[in-house]
C-alpha positions as CSV (number, residue, x, y, z in Angstrom):
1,X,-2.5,-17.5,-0.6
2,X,-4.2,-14.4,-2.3
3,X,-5.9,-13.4,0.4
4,X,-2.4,-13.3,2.2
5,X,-1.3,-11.1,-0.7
6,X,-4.1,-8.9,-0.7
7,X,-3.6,-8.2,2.9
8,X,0.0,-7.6,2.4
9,X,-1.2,-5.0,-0.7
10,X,-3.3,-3.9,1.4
11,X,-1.0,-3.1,4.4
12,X,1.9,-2.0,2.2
13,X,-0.7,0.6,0.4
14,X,-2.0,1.6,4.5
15,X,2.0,2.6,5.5
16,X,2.8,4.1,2.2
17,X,-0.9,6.1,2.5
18,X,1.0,8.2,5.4
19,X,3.9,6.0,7.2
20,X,6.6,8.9,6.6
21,X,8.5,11.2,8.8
22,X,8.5,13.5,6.4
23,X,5.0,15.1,5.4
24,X,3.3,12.5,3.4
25,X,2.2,14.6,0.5
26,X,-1.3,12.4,0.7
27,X,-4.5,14.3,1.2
28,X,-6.8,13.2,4.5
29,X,-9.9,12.3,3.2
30,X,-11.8,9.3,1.7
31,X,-10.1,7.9,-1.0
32,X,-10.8,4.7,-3.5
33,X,-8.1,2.8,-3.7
34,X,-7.7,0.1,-6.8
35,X,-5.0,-2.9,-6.8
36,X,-4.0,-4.9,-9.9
37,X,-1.8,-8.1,-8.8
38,X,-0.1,-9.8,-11.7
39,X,1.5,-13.0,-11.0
40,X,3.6,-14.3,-14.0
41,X,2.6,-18.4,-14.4
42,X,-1.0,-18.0,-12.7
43,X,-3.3,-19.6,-15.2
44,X,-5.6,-16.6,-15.4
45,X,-5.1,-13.2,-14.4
46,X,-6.3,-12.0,-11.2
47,X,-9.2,-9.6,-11.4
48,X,-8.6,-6.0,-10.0
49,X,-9.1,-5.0,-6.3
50,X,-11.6,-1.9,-5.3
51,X,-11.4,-0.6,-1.9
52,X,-12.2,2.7,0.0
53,X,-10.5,3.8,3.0
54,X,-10.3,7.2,5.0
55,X,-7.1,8.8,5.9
56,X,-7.1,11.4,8.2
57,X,-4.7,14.4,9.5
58,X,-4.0,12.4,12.5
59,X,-2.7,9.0,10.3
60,X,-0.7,11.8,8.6
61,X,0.5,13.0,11.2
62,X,1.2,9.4,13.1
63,X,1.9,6.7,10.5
64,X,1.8,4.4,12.4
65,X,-1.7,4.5,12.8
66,X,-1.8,4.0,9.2
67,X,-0.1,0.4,9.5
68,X,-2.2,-2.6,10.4
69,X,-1.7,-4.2,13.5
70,X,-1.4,-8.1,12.6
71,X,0.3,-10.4,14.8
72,X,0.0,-13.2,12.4
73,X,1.6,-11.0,9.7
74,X,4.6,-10.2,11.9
75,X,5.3,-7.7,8.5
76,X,7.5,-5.1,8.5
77,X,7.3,-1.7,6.9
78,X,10.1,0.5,6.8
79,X,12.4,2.3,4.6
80,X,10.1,5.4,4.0
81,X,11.4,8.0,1.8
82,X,9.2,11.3,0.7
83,X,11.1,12.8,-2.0
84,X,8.3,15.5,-3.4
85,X,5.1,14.1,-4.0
86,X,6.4,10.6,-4.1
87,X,6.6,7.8,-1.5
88,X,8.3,4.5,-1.3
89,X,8.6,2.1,0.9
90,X,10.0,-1.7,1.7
91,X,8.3,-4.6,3.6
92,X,9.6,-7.5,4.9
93,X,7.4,-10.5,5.9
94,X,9.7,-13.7,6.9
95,X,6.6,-15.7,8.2
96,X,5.4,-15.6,4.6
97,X,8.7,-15.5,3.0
98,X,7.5,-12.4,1.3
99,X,10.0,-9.5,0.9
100,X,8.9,-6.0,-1.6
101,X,9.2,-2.7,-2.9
102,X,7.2,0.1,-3.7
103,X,6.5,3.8,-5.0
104,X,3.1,6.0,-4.9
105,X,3.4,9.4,-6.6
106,X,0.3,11.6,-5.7
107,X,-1.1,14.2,-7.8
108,X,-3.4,17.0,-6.3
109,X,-6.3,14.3,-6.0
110,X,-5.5,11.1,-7.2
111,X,-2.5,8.7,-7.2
112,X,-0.4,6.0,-9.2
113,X,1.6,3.6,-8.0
114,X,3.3,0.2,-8.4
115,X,5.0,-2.7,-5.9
116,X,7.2,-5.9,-6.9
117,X,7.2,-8.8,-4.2
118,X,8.9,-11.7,-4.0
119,X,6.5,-14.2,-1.8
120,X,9.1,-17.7,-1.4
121,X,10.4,-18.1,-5.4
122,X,6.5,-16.3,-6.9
123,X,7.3,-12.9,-8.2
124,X,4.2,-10.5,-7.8
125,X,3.5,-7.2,-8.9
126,X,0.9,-5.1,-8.1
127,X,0.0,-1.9,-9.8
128,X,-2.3,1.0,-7.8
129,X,-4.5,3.8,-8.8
130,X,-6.1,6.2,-6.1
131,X,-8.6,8.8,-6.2
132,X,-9.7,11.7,-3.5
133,X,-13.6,11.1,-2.7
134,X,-13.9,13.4,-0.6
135,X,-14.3,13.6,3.2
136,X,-14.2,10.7,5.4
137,X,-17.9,9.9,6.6
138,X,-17.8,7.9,10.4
């Protein structure tokens, strides 16, 4: 189950990182991504996710680029709004019963961010912090 909703943080994070018609108002570059889920009734908290992934002027510019291709997810991202230097977003995930929410508001070189899912009856939150590295390395 958590690594199903880590992959679905994951992906929602990857659309919102430049799934937009509009000019995501995301820097290309390597950036660190952290993810705190909180899961009201889990015995212990969960601890906090650190990732790094590289975006570049092509994802920007094609989002879907940005948006894992998992068959067994059959997820659905959609919804996407740019409304000055914030993004949301919705996903929809009826194999998993999961449905969510979420916002990103970037800064010149970092982000913050949050998403509320429902996976079956378990509400989830997740909370995001990002920060510009610098350029991708491949």
């Amino acid at each position: 189950m958590r690594k199903s909703v880590v992959c679905l943080c994951a992906m929602a994070i990857a659309a919102a990182a430049g799934a937009q018609t509009p000019r995501s108002p995301q820097k290309p570059g390597k950036w660190q991504l952290k993810m705190q889920m909180d899961m009201p009734g889990m015995p212990m908290k969960m601890p906090a996710i650190t990732t790094e992934v590289c975006v570049t002027e092509a994802d920007l510019a094609n989002p879907e680029k940005t948006v894992p291709n998992d068959p067994k997810s059959q997820c659905t991202v959609a919804d996407y709004k740019v409304k000055d230097n914030t993004v949301s977003w919705t996903v929809d995930c009826p194999k998993q019963q999961t449905k969510g929410s979420g916002e990103i508001t970037y800064l010149a070189d970092s982000f913050t961010g949050a998403m509320k899912m429902k996976v079956g009856e378990q509400e989830m939150s997740t909370k995001y912090t990002g920060k510009l590295l610098g350029p991708c390395t491949k």
